[in-house]
C-alpha positions in Angstrom: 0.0 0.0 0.0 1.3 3.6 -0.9 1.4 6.1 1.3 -0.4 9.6 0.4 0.3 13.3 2.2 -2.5 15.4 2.3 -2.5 19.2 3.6 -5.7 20.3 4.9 -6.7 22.9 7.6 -6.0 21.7 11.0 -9.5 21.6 12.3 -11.0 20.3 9.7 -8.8 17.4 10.2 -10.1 17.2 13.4 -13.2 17.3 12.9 -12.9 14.5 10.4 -11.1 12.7 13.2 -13.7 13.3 15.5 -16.5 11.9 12.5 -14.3 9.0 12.0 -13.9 7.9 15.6 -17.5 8.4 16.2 -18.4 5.5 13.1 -15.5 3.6 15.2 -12.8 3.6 12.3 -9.9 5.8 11.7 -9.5 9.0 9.4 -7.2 6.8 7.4 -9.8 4.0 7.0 -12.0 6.3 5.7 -10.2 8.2 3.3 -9.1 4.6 1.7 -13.1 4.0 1.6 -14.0 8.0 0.1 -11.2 7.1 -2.3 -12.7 3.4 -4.1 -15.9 6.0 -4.1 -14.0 8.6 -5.9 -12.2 6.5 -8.4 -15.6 4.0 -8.9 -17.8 7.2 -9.8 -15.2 8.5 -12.5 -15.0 4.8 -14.4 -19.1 4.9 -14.4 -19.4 8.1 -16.1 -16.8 6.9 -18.7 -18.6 3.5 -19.0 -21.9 5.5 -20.1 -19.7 8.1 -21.8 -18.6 5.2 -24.2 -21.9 3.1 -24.0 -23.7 6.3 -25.4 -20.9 6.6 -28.0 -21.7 3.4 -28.9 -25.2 3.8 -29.1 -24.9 7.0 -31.2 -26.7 5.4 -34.3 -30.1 4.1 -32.5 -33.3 6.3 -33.4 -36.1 6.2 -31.6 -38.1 6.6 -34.6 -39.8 10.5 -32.9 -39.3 12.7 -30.6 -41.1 11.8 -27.2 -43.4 14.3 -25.1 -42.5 15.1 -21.5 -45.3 13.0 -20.4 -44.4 9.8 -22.3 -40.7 9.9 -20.9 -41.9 10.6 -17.0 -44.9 7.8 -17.8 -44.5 4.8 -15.4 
């Protein structure tokens, strides 16, 4: 595991310390788990960013009303 150095204002770290302790983990645990969030959200927008791409060609034969698209 690499090791990362941050800077951040000193009582916002301790606030985050204080957060952390309260959910019974540690700053760093949760800044390893805000990180797979981080990195997860970036790869899902690029997965529809290339599924779109790759549905460029499909028509949907007209153009749907407001109504039809909110129907359930």
């Amino acid at each position: 595991m690499k090791n990362v150095t941050l800077s951040a204002d000193e009582d916002l770290i301790e606030q985050a310390r204080l957060v952390a302790r309260s959910r019974k983990t540690t700053l760093n645990a949760a800044f390893r788990e805000w990180l797979v969030q981080f990195a997860a959200r970036e790869g899902t927008a690029r997965d529809v960013d290339i599924l779109m791409e790759r549905l460029r060609h499909v028509r949907a034969g007209r153009r749907f009303s407001r109504e039809e698209m909110n129907e359930r």
